[in-house]
GUKOL-566284 format. One record per residue (C-alpha): x, y negated, z negated; residue in one letter. Coordinates in Angstrom, 2 decimals, always signed. Last residue first. Layout:
// residues N
X; Y; Z; A
...
END
This chain:
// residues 364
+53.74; -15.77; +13.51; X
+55.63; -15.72; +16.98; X
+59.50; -15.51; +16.67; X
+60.04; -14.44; +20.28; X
+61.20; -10.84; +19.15; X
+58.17; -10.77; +16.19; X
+55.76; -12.24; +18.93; X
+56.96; -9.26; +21.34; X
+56.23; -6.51; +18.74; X
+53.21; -7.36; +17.87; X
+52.00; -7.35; +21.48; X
+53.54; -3.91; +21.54; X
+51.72; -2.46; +18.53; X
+48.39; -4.00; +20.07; X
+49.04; -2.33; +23.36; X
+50.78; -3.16; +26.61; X
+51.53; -2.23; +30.02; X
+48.42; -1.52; +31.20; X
+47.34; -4.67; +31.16; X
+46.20; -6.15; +34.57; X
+45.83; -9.39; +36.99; X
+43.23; -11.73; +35.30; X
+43.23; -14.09; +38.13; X
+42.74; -17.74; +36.91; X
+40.28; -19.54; +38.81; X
+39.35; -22.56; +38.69; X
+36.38; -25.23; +38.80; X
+35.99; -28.88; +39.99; X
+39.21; -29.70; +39.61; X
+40.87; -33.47; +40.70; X
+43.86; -32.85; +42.52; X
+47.29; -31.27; +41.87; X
+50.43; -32.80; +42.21; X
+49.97; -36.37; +41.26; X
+51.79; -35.80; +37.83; X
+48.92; -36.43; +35.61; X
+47.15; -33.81; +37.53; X
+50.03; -31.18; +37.13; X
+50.08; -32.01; +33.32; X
+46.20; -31.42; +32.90; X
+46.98; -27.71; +35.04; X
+50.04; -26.93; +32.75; X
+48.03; -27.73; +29.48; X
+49.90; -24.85; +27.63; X
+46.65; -22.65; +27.54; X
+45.49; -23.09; +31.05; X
+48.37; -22.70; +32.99; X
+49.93; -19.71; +29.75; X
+46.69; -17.91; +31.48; X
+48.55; -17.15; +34.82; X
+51.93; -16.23; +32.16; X
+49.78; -14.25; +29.90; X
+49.33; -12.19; +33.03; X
+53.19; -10.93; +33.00; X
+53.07; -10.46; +29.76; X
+50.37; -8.04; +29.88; X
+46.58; -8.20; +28.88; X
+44.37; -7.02; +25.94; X
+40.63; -8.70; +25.99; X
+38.65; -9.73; +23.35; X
+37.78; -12.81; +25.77; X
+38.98; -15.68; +23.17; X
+41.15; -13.57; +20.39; X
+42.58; -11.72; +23.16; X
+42.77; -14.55; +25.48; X
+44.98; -16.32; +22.50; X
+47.39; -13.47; +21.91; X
+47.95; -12.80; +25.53; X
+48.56; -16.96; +25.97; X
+51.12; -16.95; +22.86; X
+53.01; -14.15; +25.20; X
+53.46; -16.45; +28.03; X
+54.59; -19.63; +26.10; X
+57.26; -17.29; +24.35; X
+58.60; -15.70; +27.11; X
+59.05; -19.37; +28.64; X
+56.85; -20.97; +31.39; X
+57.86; -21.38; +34.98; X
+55.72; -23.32; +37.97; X
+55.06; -22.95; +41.73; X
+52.61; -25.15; +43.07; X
+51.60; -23.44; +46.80; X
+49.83; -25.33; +49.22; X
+50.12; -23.58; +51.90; X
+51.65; -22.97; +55.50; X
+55.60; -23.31; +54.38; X
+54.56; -22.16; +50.49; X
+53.46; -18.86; +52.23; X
+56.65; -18.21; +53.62; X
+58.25; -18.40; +50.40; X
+55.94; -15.37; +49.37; X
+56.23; -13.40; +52.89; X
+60.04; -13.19; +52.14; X
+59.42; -10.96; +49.26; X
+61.10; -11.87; +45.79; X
+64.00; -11.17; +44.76; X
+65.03; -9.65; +41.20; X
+61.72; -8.40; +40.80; X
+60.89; -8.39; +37.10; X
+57.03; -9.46; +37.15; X
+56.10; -6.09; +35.05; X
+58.94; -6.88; +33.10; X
+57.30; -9.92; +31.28; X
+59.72; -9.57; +28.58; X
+62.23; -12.09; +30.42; X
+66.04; -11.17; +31.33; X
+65.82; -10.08; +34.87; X
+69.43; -9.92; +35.73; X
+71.31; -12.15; +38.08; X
+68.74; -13.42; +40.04; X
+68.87; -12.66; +43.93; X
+67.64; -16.16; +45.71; X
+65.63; -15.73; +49.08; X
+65.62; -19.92; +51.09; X
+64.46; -22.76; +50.09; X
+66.50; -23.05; +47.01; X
+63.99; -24.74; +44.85; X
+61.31; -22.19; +46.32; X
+63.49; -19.25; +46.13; X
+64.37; -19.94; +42.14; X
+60.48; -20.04; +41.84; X
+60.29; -16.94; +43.18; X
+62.72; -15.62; +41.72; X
+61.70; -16.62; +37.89; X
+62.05; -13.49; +36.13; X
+63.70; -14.88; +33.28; X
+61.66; -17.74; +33.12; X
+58.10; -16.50; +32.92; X
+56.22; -16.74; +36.23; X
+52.96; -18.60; +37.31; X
+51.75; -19.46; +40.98; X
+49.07; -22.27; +41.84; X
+47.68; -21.58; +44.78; X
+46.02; -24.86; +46.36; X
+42.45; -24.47; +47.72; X
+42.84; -25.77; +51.33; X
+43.12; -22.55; +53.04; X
+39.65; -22.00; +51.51; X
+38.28; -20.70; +55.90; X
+37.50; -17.20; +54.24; X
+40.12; -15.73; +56.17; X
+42.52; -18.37; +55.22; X
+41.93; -17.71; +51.76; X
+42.55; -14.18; +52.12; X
+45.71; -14.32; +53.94; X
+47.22; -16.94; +50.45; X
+45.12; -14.29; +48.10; X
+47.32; -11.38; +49.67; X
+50.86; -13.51; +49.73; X
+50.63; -14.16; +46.21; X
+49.43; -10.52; +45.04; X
+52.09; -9.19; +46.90; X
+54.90; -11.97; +45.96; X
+57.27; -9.40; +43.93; X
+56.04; -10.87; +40.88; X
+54.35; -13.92; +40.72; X
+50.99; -14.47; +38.44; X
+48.04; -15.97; +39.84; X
+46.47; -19.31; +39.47; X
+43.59; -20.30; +42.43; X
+42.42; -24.05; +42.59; X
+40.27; -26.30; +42.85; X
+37.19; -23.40; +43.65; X
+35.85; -22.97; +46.79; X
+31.91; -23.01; +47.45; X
+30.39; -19.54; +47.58; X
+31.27; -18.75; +44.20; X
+30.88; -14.72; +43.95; X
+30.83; -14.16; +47.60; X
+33.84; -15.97; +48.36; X
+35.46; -14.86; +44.58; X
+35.10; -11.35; +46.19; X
+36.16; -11.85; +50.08; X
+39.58; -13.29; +47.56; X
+40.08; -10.09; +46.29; X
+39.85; -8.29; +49.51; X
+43.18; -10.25; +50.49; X
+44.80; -7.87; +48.12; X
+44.49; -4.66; +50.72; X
+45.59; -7.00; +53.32; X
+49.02; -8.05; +51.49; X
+49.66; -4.11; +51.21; X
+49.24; -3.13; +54.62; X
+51.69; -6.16; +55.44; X
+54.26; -4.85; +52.85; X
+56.39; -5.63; +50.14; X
+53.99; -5.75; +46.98; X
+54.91; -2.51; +45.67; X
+55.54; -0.49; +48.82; X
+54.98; +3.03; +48.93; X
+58.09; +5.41; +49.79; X
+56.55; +7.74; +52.42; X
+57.96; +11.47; +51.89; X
+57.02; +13.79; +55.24; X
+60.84; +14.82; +55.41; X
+63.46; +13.28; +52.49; X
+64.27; +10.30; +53.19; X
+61.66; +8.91; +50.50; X
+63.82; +10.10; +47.57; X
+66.61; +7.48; +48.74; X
+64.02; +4.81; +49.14; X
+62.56; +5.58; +45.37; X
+66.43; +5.58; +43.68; X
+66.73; +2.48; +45.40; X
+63.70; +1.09; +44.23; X
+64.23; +1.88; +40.49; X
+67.48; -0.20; +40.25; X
+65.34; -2.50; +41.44; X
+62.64; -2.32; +39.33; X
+65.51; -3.09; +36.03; X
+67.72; -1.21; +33.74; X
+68.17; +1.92; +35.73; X
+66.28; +5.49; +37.15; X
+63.86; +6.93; +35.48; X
+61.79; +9.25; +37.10; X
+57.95; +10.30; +36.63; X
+56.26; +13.01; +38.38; X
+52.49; +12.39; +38.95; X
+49.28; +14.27; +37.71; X
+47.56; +10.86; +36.42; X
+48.15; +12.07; +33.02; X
+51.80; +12.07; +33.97; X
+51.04; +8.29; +35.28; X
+49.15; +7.58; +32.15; X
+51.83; +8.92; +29.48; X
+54.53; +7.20; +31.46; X
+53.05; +3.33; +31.07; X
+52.31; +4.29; +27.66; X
+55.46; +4.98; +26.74; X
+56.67; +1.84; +27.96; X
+59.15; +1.34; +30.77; X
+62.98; +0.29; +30.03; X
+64.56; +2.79; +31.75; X
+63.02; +1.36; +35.11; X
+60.54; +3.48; +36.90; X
+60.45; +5.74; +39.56; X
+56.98; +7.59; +40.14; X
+56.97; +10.98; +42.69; X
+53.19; +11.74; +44.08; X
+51.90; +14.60; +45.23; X
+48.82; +14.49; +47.45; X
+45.49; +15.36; +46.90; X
+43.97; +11.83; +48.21; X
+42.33; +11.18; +44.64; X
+45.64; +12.42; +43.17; X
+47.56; +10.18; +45.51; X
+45.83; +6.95; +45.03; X
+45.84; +6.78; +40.92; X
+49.62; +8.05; +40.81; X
+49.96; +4.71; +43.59; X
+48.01; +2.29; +41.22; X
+49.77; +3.91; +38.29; X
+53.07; +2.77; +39.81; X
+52.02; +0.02; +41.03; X
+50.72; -0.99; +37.54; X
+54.14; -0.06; +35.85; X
+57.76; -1.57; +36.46; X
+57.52; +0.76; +40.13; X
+59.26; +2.51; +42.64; X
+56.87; +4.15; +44.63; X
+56.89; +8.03; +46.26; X
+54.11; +9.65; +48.02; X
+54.53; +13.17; +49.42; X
+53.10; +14.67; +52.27; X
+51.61; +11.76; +54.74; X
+49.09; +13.38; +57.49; X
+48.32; +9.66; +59.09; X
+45.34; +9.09; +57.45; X
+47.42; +10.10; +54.23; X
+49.06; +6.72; +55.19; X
+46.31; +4.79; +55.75; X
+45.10; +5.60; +52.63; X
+47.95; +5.35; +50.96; X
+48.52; +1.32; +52.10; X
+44.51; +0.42; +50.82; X
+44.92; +2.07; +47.89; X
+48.79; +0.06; +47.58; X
+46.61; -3.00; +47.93; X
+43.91; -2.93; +46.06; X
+45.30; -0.70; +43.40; X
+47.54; -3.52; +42.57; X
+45.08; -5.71; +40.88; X
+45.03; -4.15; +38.32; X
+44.02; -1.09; +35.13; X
+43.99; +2.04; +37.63; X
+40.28; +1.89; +37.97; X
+40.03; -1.70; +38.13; X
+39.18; -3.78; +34.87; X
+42.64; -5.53; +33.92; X
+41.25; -7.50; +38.06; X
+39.21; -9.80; +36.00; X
+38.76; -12.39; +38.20; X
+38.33; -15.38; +35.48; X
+36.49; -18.48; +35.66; X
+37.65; -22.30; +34.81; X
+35.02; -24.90; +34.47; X
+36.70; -27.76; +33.78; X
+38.38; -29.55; +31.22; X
+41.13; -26.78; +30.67; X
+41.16; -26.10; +27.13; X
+37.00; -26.16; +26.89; X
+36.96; -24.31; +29.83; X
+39.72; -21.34; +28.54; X
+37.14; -20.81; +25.89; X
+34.03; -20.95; +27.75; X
+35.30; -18.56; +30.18; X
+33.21; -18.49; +33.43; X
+33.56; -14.54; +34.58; X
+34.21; -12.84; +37.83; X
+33.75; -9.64; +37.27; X
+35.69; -6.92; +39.96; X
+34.34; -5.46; +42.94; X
+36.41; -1.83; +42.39; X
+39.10; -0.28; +44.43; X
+39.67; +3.15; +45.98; X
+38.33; +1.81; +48.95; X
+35.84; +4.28; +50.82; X
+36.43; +7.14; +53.14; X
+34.14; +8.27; +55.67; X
+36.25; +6.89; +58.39; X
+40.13; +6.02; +57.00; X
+40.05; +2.99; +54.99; X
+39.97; -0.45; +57.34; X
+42.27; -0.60; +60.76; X
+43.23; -3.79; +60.18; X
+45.74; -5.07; +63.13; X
+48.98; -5.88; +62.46; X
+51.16; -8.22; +63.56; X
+49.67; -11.76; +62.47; X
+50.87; -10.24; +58.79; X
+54.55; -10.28; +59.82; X
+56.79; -8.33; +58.89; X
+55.22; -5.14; +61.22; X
+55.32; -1.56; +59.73; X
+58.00; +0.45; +57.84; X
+55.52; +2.78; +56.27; X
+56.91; +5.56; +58.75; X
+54.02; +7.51; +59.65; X
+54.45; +11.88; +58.15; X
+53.98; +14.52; +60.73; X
+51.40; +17.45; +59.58; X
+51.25; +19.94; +56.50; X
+48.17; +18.43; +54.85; X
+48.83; +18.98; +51.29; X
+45.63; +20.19; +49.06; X
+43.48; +18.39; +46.79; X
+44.20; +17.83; +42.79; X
+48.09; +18.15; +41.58; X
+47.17; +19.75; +37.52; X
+48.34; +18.89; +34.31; X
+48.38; +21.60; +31.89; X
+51.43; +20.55; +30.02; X
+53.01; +17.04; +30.13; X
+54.91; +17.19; +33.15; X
+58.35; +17.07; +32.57; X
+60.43; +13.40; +32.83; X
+63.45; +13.13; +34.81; X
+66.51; +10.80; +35.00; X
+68.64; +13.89; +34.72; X
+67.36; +16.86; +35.55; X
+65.08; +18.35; +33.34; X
+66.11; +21.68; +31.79; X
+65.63; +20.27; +28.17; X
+63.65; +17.21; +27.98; X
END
């Protein structure tokens, strides 16, 4: 660490930028609020999405819990581990389309990687804030990924401003994590998937809330694919519960701190396009503990023998803690013919970590 500034991590030896810079005028990424806006221009010609078509998979574990056939888009399998890359792939491309220099994205992890990802297969340099509290992991891929990392602060937001004040500088675009319309469009491609996958709607669609990207993505791609009926139903862990605190508030909430482990979902507020969505959709939104959502990781991985975050554990905790039965005992959700649980990442995580986090939360 010796000679970096502070806040900054060195390149790991022999890692590389790929591509060349295009030296021309840089587009603002401050774009239309509302998705009605903007017009889709697509990925630049000749270029295709950096995403992947995803599995979609009928769990027989999570079936038998559930009572229904539940299916899961398994979005831990894109190149840069989630679902993120759909989105903030979609948002660089435009951008380098436009002659964009330098890439910069505050991020608790997969947006990060999903924007390190972007830039190196654009050739352009890309600068990664992250909160102090980021796993090692999480910085060995995005240096491995040819990026810069920062640290900057306890939480994403610290992070954020640190990433708008590096984006002043000229031909720098600061890359949204899940606050923009380009970004909301790039996630609606997820749901074109599960249209051509199912072809009749499921009962319902649970996701995971951070920021509201992935949220307010699936809620425009539902409506494309005339399922505006399917309810959403949208998972956090208390502790990083602001988009549930908006929704019983009605209006943006700031939370104190973000005190849950599931820090990839620790947005302090979330993005106005989320509570929006729960004014033209059916949106349940519901809060499980640490401990609920990191019981759920353990179980998946001994059902699917797959390794997810937190912050997923909290879509699967619907399933796993009998949310969904609850919900129809209730009178809030409707009988379910099928569901899908979106499988939204993992790179955060390993097996010594997941050990870790039952030990904290008192897990045997």
């Amino acid at each position: 660490m010796a000679g970096s500034p502070p806040g900054l991590l060195p390149t790991e030896p022999g890692l590389q930028l790929q591509g060349t810079l295009q030296r021309r005028p840089c587009l603002s990424p401050e774009g239309p609020q509302q998705p009605g806006d903007l017009v889709m221009e697509g990925p630049p010609a000749g270029w295709a999405p950096f995403h992947r078509d995803t599995p979609l998979l009928e769990s027989w574990a999570l079936s038998r819990e559930a009572g229904t056939s539940v299916f899961l888009k398994c979005e831990n399998v894109q190149p840069a581990g989630s679902f993120k890359i759909r989105g903030i792939g979609h948002f660089c491309q435009q951008m380098a389309k436009k002659g964009c220099k330098h890439l910069v994205c505050s991020s608790g992890g997969n947006a990060g990687i999903a924007a390190a990802y972007s830039a190196q297969k654009l050739g352009i340099p890309a600068t990664i804030v992250l909160p102090e509290t980021a796993t090692t992991q999480v910085v060995k891929r995005l240096q491995g990924q040819g990026a810069e990392v920062q640290l900057a602060g306890k939480v994403w937001d610290d992070a954020n401003l640190r990433a708008q004040e590096l984006a002043k500088q000229d031909g720098w675009v600061n890359v949204p994590p899940f606050d923009h319309p380009l970004i909301w469009e790039g996630n609606a491609s997820l749901v074109r998937e599960l249209q051509a996958a199912l072809r009749t709607p499921p009962g319902a669609v649970v996701l995971a809330v951070g920021g509201g990207g992935l949220l307010a993505g699936v809620a425009a791609g539902l409506v494309e694919v005339g399922w505006q009926h399917v309810p959403i139903i949208a998972m956090e862990t208390r502790g990083a519960h602001s988009f549930n605190a908006a929704v019983q508030a009605g209006e943006l909430v700031t939370l104190p701190d973000i005190t849950s482990v599931a820090r990839t979902l620790g947005a302090k507020t979330v993005a106005r396009r989320a509570l929006e969505c729960t004014r033209e959709h059916q949106v349940l939104s519901e809060v499980v503990g640490d401990a609920e959502a990191v019981s759920a990781v353990q179980r998946f991985l001994d059902d699917e023998r797959m390794l997810v975050e937190p912050a997923c554990g909290a879509a699967l905790a619907s399933v796993y803690s009998g949310l969904l039965g609850r919900l129809q005992a209730e009178g809030r959700l409707g009988p379910l013919a099928s569901v899908v649980v979106i499988v939204c990442g993992g790179n955060g995580i390993d097996s010594r970590e997941l050990q870790a986090l039952k030990a904290t939360l008192g897990l045997s």
